[in-house]
Backbone as a chain_set.jsonl record, in Angstrom:
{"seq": "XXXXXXXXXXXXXXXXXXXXXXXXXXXXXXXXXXXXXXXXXXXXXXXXXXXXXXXXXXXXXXXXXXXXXXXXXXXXXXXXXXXXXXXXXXXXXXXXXXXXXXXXXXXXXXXXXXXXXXXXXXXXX", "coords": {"N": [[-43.109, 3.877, 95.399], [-40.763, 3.789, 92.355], [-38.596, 2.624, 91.674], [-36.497, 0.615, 93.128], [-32.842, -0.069, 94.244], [-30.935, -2.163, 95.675], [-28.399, -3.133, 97.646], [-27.072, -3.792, 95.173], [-24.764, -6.401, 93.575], [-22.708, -6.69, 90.958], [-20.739, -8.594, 89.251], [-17.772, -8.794, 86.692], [-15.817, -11.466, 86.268], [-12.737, -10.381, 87.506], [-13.489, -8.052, 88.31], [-15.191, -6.078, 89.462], [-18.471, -4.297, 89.24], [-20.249, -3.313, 90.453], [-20.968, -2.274, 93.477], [-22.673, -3.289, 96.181], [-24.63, -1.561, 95.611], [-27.02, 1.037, 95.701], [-30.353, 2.342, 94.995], [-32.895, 4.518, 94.591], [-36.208, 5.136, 93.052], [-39.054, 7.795, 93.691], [-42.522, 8.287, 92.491], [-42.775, 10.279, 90.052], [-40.211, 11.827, 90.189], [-37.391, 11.963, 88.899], [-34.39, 11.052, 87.688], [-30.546, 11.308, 87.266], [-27.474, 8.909, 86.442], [-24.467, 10.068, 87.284], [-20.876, 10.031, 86.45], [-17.216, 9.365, 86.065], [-16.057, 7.069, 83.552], [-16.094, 3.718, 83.73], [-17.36, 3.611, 86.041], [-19.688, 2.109, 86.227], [-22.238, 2.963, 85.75], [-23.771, 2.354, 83.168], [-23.956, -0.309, 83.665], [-25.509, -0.647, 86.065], [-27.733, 0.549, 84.645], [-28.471, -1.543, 82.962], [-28.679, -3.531, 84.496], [-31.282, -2.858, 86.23], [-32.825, -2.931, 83.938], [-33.497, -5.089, 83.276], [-31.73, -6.573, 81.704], [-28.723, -7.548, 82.076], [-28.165, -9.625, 84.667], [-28.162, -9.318, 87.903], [-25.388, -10.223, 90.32], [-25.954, -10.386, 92.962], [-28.267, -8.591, 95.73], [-31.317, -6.912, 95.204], [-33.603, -6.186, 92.536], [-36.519, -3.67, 92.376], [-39.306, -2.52, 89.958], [-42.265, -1.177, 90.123], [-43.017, -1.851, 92.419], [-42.658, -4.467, 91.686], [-40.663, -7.476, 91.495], [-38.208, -8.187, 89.903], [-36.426, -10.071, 88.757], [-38.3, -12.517, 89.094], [-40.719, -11.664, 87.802], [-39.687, -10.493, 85.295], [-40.703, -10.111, 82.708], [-42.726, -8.85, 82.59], [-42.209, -6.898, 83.11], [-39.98, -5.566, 81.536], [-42.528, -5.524, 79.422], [-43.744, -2.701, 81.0], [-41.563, -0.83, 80.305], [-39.185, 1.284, 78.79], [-36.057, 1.994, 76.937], [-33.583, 3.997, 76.212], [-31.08, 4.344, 74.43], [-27.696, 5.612, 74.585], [-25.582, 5.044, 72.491], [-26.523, 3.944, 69.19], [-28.628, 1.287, 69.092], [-28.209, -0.774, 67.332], [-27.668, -3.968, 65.392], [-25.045, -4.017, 63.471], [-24.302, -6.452, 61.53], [-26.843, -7.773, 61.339], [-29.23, -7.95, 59.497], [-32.263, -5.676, 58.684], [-34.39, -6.414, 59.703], [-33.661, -8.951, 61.201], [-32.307, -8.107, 63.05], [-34.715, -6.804, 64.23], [-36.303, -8.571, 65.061], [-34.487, -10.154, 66.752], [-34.182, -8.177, 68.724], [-37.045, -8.255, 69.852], [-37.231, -11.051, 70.792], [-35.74, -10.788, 72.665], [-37.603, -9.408, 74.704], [-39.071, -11.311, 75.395], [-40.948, -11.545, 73.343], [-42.666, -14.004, 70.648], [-43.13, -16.282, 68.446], [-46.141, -16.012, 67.044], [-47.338, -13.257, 67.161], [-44.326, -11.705, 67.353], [-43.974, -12.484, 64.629], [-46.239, -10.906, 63.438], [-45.843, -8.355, 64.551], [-43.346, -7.654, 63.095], [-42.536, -6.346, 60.322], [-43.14, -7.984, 57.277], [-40.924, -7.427, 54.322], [-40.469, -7.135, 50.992], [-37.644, -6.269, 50.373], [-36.486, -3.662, 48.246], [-33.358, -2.766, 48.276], [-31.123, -4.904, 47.793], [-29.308, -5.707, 49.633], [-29.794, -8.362, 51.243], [-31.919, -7.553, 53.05]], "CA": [[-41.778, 3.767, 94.868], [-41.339, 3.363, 91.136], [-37.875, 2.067, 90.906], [-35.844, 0.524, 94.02], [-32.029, -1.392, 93.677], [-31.045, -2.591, 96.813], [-27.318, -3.655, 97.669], [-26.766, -4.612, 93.785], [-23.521, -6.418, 93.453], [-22.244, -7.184, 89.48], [-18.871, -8.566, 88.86], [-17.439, -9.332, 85.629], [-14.495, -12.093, 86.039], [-12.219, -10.513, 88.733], [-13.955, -6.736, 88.307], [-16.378, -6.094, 90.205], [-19.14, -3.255, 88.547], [-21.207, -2.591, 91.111], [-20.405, -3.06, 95.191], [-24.366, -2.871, 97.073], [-25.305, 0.068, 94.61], [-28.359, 1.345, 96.103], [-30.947, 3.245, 94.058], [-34.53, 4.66, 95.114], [-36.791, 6.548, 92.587], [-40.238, 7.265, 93.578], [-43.49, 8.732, 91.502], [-42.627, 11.561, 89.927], [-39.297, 11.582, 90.239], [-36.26, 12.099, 87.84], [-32.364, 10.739, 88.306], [-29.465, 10.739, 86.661], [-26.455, 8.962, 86.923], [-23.254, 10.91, 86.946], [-19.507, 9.458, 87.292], [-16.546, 8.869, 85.508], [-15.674, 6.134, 82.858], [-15.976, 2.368, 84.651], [-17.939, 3.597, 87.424], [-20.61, 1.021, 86.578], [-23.687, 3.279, 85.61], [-23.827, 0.989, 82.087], [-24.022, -1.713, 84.529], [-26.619, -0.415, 86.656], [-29.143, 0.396, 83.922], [-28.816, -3.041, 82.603], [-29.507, -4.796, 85.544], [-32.691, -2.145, 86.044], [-33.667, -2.9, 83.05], [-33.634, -6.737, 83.233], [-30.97, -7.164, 80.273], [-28.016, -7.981, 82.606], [-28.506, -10.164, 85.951], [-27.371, -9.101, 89.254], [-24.725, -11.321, 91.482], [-26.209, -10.307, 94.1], [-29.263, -7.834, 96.075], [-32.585, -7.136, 94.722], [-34.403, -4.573, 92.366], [-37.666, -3.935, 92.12], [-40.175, -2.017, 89.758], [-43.759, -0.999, 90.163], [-43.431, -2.581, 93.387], [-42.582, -6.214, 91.738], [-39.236, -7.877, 92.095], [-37.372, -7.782, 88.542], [-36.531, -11.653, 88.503], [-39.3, -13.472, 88.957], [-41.609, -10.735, 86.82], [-38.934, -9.71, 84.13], [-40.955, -10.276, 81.602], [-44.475, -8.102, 83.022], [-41.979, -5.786, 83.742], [-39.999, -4.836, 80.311], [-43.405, -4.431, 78.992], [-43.595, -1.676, 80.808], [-40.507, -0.11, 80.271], [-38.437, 1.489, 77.571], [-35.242, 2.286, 77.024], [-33.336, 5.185, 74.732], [-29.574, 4.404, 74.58], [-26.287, 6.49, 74.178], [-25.245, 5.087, 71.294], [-27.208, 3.236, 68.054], [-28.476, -0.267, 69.281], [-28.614, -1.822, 66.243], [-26.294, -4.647, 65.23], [-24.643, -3.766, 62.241], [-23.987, -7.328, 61.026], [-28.159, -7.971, 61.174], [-30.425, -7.236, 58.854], [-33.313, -4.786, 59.795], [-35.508, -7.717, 60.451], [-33.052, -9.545, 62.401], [-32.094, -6.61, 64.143], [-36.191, -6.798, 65.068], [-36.65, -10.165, 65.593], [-33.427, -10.097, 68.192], [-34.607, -7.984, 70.209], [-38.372, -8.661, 70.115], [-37.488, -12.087, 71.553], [-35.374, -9.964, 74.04], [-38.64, -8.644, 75.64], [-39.93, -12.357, 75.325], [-42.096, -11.689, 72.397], [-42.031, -15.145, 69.732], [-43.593, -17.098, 67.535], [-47.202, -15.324, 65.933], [-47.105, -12.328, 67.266], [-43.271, -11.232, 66.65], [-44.201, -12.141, 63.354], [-47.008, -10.143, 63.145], [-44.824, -7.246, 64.798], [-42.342, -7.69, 62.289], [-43.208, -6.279, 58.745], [-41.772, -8.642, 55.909], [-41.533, -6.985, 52.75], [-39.324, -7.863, 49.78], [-36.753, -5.332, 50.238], [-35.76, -3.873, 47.238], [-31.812, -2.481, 48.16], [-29.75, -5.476, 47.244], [-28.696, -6.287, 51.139], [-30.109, -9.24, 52.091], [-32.494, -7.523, 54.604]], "C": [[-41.836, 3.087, 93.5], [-40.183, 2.3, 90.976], [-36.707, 1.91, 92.748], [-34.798, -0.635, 93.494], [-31.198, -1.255, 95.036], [-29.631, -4.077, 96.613], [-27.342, -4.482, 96.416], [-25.506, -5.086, 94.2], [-23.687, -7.502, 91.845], [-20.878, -7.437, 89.699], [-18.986, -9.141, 87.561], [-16.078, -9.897, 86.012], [-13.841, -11.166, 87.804], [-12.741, -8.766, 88.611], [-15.178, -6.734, 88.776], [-17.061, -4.413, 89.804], [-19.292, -2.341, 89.531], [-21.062, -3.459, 92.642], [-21.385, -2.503, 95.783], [-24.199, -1.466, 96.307], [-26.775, -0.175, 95.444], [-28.907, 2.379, 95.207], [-32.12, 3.583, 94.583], [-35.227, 5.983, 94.283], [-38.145, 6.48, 92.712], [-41.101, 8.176, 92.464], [-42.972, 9.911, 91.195], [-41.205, 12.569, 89.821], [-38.182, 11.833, 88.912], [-34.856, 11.803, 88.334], [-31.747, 10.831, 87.078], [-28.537, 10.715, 87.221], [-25.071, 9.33, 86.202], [-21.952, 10.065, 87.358], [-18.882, 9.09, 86.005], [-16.76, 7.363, 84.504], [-15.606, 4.577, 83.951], [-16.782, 2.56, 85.523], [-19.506, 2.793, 87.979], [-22.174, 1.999, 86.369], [-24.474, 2.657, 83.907], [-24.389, -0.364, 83.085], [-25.595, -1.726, 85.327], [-27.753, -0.412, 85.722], [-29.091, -0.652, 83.552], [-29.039, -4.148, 83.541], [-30.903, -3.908, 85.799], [-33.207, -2.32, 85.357], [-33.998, -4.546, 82.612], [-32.525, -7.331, 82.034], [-29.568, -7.501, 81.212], [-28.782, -8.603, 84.653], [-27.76, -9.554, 86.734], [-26.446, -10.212, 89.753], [-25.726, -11.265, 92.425], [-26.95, -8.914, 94.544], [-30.706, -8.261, 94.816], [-33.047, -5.711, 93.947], [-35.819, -5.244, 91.858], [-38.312, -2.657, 91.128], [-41.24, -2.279, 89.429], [-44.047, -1.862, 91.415], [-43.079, -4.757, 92.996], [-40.932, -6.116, 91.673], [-38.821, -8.243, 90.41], [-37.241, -9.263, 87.943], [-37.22, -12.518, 88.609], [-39.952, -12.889, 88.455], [-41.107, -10.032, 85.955], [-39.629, -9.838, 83.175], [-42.211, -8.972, 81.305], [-43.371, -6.691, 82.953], [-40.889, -4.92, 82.402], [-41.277, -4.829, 79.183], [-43.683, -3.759, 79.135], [-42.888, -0.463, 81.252], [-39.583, 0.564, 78.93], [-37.02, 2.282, 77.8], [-34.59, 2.928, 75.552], [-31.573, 4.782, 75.069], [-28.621, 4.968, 74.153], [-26.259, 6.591, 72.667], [-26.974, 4.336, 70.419], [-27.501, 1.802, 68.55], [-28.499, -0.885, 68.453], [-27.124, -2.938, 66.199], [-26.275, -4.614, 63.724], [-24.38, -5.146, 60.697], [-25.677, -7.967, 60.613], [-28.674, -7.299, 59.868], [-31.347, -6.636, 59.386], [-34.007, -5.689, 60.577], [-35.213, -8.718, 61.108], [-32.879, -9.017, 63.228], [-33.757, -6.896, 65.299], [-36.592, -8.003, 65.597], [-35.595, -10.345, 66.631], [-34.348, -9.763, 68.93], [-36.392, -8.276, 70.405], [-38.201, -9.997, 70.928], [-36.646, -11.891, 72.719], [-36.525, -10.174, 75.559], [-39.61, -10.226, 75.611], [-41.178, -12.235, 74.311], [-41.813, -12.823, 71.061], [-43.502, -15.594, 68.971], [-44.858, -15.958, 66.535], [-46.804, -14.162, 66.3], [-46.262, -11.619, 67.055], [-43.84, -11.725, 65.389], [-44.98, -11.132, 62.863], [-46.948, -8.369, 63.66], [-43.765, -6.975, 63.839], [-42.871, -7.779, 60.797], [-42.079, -7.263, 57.774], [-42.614, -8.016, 54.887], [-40.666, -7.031, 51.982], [-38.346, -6.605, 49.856], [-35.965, -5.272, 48.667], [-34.026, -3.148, 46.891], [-30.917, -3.602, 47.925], [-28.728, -6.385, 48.328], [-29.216, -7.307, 51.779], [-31.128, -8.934, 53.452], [-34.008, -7.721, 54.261]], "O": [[-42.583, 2.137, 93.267], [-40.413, 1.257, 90.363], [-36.295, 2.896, 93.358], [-35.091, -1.617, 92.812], [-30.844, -0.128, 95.38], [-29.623, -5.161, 96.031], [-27.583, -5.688, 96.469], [-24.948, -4.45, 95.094], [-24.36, -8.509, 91.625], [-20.044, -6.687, 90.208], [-19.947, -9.824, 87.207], [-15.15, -9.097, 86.124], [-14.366, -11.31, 88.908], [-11.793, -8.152, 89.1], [-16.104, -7.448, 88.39], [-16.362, -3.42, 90.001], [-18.86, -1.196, 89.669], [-21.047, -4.664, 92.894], [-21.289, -1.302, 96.039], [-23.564, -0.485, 96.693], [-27.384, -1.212, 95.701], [-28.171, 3.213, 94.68], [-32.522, 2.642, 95.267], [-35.079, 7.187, 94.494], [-38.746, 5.549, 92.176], [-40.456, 8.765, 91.596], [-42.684, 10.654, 92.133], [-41.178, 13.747, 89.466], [-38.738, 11.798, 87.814], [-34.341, 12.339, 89.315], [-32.258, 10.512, 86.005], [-28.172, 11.513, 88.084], [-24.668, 9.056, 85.071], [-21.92, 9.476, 88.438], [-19.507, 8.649, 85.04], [-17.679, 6.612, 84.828], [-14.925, 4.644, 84.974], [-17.128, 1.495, 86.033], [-20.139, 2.739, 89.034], [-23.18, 1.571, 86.935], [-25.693, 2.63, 83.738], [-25.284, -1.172, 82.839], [-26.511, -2.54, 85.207], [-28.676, -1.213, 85.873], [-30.17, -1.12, 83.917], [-29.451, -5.297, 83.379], [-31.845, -4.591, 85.398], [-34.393, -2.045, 85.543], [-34.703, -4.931, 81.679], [-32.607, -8.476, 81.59], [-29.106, -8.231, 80.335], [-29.556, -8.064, 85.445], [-26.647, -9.196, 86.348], [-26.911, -11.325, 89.509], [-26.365, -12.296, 92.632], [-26.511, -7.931, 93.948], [-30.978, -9.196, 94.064], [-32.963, -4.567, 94.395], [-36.195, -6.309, 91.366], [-37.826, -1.581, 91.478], [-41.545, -3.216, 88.691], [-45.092, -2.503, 91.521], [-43.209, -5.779, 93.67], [-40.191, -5.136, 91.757], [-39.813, -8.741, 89.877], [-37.792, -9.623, 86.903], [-36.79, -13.583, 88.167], [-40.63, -13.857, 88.111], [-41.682, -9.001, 85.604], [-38.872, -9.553, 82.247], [-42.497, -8.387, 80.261], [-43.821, -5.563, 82.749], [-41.018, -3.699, 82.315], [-41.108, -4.204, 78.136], [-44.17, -3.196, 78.154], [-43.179, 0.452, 82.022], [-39.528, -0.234, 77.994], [-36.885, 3.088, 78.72], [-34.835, 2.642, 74.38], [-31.081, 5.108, 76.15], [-28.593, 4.847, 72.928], [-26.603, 7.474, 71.881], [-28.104, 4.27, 70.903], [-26.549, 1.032, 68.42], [-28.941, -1.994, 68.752], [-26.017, -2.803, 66.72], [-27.136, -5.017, 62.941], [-24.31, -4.955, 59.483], [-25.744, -8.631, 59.579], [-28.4, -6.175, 59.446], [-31.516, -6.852, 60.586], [-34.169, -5.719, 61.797], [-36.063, -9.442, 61.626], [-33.283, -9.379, 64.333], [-33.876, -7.083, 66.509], [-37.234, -8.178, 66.632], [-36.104, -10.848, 67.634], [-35.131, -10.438, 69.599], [-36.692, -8.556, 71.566], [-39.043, -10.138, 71.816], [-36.728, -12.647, 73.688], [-36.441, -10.678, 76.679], [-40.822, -10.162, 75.815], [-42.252, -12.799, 74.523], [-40.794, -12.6, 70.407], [-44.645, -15.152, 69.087], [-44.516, -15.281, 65.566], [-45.747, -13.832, 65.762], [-46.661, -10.581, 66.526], [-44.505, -10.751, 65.038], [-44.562, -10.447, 61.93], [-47.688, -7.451, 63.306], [-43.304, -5.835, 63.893], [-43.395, -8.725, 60.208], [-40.857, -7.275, 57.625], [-43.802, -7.932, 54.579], [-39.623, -6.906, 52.624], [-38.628, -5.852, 48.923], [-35.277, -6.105, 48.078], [-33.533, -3.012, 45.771], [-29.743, -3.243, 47.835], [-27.869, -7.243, 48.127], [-29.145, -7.247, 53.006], [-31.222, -9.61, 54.476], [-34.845, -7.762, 55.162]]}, "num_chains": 1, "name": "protein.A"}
């Protein structure tokens, strides 16, 4: 089993996302999720993917448990999203340095992931 989520429950405030969402994808495998506007599949990939916490249940991939190995475990993972993730108010290299310390990557190494070069457009990036 590559990817198991096991009675999720998310609430935001008095909304509740996700009520025991169950999920099970094993090797080889392909899903998608389908449903209306609100129906919490935003919700779901971000707790699968370790960028939002659960209330409540458990997911696991590669066989490990998501919260105590979130870190082993968006290394190896990637994610392609709907829209543009960037934040528009960042510079490129903030933009990269965000999320690099997302995935817990800091100090030498994000640097040495992160090209600095004198930008010459005029924007502060």
């Amino acid at each position: 089993m590559v990817v198991s989520m096991s009675k999720i429950i998310k609430r935001y405030r008095a909304h509740t996302a996700l009520d025991h969402f169950e999920m099970t994808i094993n090797k080889g495998e392909a899903m998608g999720l389908l449903g209306p506007n609100g129906a919490g599949k935003t919700t779901a990939i971000r707790v699968l993917t370790g960028l939002t916490a659960a209330d409540a249940g458990e997911t696991r991939l590669f066989g490990k448990e998501m919260r105590s190995n979130a870190a082993e475990i968006k290394r190896r993972i990637g994610v392609v999203p709907q829209d543009l993730a960037l934040y528009e108010t960042l510079s490129a290299k903030d933009n990269l340095n965000y999320f690099g310390r997302l995935y817990s990557v800091t100090g030498d190494e994000l640097r040495r992931r992160v090209i600095y070069r004198k930008c010459k457009c005029h924007h502060n990036c």
